[in-house]
Backbone as CSV, one residue per row, in Angstrom:
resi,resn,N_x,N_y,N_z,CA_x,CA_y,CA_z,C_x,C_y,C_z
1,UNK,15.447,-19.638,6.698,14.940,-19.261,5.404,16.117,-18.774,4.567
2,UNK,15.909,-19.412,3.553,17.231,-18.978,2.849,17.121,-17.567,2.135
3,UNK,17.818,-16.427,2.038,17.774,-15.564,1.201,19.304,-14.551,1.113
4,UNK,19.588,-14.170,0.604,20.645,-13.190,-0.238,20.392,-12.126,0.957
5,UNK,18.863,-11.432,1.421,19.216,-10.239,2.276,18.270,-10.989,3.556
6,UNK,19.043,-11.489,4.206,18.659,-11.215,5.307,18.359,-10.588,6.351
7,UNK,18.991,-9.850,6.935,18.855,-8.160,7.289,17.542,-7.753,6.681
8,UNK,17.479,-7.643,5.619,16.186,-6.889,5.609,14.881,-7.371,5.866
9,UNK,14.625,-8.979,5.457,13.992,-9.316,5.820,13.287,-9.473,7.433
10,UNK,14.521,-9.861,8.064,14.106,-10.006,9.368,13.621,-8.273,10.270
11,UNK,14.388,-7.252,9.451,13.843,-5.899,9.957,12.373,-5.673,9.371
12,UNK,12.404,-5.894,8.181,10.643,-5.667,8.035,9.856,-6.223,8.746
13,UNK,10.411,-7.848,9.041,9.130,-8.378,9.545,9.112,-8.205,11.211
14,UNK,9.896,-7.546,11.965,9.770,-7.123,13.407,8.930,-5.692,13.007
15,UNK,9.324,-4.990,12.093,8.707,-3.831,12.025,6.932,-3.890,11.838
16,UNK,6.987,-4.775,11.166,5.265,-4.549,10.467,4.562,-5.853,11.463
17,UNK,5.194,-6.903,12.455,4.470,-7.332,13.123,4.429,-6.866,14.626
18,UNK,5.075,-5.775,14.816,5.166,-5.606,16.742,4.436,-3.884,16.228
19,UNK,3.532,-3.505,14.869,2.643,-2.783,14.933,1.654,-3.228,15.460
20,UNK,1.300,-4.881,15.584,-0.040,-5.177,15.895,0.683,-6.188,17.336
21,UNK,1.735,-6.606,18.086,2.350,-7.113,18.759,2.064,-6.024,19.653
22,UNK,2.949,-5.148,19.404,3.309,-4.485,20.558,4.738,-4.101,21.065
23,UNK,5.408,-5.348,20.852,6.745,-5.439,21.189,7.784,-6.183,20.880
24,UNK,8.971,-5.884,20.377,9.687,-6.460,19.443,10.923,-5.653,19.327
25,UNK,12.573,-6.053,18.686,13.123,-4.639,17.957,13.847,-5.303,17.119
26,UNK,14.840,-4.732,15.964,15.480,-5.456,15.515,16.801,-4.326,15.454
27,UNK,18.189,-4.931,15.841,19.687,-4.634,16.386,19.903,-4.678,14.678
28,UNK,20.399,-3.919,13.838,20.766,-3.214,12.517,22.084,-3.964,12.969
29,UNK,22.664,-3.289,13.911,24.768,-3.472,14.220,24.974,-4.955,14.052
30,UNK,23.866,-5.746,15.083,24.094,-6.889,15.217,23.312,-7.991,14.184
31,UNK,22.359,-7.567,13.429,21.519,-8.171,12.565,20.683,-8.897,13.076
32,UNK,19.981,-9.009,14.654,19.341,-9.979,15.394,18.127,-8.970,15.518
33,UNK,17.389,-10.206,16.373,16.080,-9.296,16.490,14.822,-10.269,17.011
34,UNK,13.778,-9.666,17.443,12.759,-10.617,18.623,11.374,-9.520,18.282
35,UNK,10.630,-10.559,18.304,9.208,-10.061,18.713,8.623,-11.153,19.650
36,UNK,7.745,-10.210,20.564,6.930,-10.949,21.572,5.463,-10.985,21.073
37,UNK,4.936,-12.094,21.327,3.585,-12.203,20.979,2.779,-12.747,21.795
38,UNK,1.298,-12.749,21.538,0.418,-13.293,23.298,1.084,-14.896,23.165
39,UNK,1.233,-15.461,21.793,1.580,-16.984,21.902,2.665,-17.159,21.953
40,UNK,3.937,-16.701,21.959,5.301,-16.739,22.246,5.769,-16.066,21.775
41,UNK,7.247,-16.712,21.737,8.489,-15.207,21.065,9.068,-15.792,19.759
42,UNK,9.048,-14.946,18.646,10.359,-15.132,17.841,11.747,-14.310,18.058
43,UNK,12.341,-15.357,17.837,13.746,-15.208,17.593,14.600,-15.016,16.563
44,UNK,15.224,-13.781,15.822,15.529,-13.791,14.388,17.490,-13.819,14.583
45,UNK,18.213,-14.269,13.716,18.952,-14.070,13.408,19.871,-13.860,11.973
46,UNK,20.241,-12.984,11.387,20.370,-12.844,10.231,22.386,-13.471,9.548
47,UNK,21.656,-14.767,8.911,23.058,-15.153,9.153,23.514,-15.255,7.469
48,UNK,24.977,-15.943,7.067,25.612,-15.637,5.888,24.653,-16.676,4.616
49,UNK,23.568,-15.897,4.244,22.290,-16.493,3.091,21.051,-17.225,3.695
50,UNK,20.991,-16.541,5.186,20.065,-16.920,5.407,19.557,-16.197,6.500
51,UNK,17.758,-16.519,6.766,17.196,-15.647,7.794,16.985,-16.848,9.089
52,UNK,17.595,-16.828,10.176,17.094,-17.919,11.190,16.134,-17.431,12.160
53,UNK,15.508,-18.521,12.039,14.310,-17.928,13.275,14.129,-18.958,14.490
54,UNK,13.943,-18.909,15.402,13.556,-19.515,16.345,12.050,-19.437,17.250
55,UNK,11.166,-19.881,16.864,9.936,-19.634,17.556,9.408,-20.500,18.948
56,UNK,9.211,-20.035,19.742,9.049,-20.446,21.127,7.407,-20.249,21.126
57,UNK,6.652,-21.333,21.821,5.340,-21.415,21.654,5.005,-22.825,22.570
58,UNK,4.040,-22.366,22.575,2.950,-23.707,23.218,2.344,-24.488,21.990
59,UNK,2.384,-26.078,22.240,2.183,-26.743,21.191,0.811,-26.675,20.661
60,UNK,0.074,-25.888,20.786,-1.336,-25.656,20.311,-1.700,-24.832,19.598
61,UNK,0.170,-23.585,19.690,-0.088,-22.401,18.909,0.594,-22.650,17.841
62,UNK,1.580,-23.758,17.737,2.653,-23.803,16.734,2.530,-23.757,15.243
63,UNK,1.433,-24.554,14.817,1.368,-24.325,13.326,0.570,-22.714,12.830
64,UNK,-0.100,-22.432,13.716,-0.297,-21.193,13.546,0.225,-20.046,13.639
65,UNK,0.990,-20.494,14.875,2.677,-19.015,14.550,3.071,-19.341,13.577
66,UNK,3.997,-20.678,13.023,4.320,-20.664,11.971,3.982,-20.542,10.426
67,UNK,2.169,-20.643,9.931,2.215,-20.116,9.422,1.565,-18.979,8.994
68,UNK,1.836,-17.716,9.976,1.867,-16.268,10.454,2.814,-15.771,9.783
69,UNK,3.994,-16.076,10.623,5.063,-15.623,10.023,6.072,-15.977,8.648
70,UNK,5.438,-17.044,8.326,5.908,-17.331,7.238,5.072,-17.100,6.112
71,UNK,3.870,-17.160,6.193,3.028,-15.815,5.135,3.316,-14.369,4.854
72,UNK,3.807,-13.837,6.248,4.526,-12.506,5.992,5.858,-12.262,5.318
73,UNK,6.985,-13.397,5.273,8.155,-13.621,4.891,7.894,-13.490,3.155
74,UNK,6.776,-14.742,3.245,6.771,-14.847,1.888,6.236,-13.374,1.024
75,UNK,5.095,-12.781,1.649,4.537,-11.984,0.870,5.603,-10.605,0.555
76,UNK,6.366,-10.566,2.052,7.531,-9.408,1.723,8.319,-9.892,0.305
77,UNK,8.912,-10.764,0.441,9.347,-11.427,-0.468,9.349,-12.300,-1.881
78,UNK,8.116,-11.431,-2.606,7.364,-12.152,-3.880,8.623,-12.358,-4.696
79,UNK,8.857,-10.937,-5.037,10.183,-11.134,-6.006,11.783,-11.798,-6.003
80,UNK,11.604,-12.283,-4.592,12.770,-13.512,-4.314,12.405,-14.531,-4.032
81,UNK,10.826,-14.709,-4.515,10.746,-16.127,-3.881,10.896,-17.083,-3.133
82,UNK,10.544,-16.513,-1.587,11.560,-16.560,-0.868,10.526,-18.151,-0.167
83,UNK,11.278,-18.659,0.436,10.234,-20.578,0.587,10.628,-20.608,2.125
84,UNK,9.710,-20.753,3.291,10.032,-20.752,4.550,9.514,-22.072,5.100
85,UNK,10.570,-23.113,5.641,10.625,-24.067,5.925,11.153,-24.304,7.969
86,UNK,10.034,-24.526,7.993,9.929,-25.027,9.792,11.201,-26.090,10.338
87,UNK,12.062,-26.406,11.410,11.827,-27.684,11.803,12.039,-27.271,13.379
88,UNK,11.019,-28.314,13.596,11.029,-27.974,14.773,11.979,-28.894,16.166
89,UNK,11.658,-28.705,17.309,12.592,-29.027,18.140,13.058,-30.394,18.027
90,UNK,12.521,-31.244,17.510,12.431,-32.594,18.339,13.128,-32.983,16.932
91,UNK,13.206,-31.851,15.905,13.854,-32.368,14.351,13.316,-32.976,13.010
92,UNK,11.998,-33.047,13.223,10.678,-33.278,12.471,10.201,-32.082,11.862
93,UNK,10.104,-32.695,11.006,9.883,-30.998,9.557,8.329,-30.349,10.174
94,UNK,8.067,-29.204,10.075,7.175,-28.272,10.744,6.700,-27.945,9.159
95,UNK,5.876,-27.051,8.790,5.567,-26.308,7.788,5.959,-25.567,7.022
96,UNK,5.375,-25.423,5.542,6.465,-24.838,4.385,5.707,-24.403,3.800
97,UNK,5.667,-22.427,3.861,5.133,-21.379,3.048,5.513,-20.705,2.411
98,UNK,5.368,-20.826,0.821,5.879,-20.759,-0.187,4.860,-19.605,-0.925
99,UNK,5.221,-18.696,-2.005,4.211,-18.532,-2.926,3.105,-19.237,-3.350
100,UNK,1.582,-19.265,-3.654,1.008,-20.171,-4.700,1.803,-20.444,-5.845
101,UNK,1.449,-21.988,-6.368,1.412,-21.856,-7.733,0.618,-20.928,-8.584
102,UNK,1.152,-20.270,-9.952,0.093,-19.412,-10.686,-0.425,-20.546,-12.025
103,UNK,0.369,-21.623,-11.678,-0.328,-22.789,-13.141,-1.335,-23.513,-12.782
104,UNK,-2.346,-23.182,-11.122,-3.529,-23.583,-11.523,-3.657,-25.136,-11.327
């Protein structure tokens, strides 16, 4: 996901999803960070303009982890507009959660 703060993003969203997870942390020093979930793990890394994620899952949970967490990305992120784009292993584009349009 592309954004200017990465770091923060990826700390909010370990913070406000391993309230209902359980378990998760995110490394400030190192800018990385993981949450565990009943359907797999994310993987965050906060790199130079961008947020990387890696999601590990069973193929039944996948579009629904992904868009979990990329509803939360986005909503942290109204005022950067921030657009979260999947791909997944095999290199085939996964899902893309964006703001609504407001033109209706």
């Amino acid at each position: 996901m592309a954004t200017e703060r990465p770091a923060r993003y990826g700390k909010q969203l370990v913070s406000h999803l391993t309230r209902r997870s359980g378990s998760g942390t995110w490394d400030d020093d190192g800018g990385t960070g993981w949450i565990e979930f009943t359907a797999g793990r994310l993987t965050l890394v906060s790199a130079d303009g961008s947020l990387d994620m890696e999601l590990t899952t069973r193929a039944e949970h996948t579009d629904r982890m992904e868009d979990v967490v990329g509803r939360h990305l986005v909503r942290f992120g109204t005022r950067d507009e921030l657009v979260v784009r999947w791909i997944r292993s095999d290199g085939t584009d996964g899902s893309v959660q964006r703001a609504p349009d407001d033109e209706g």
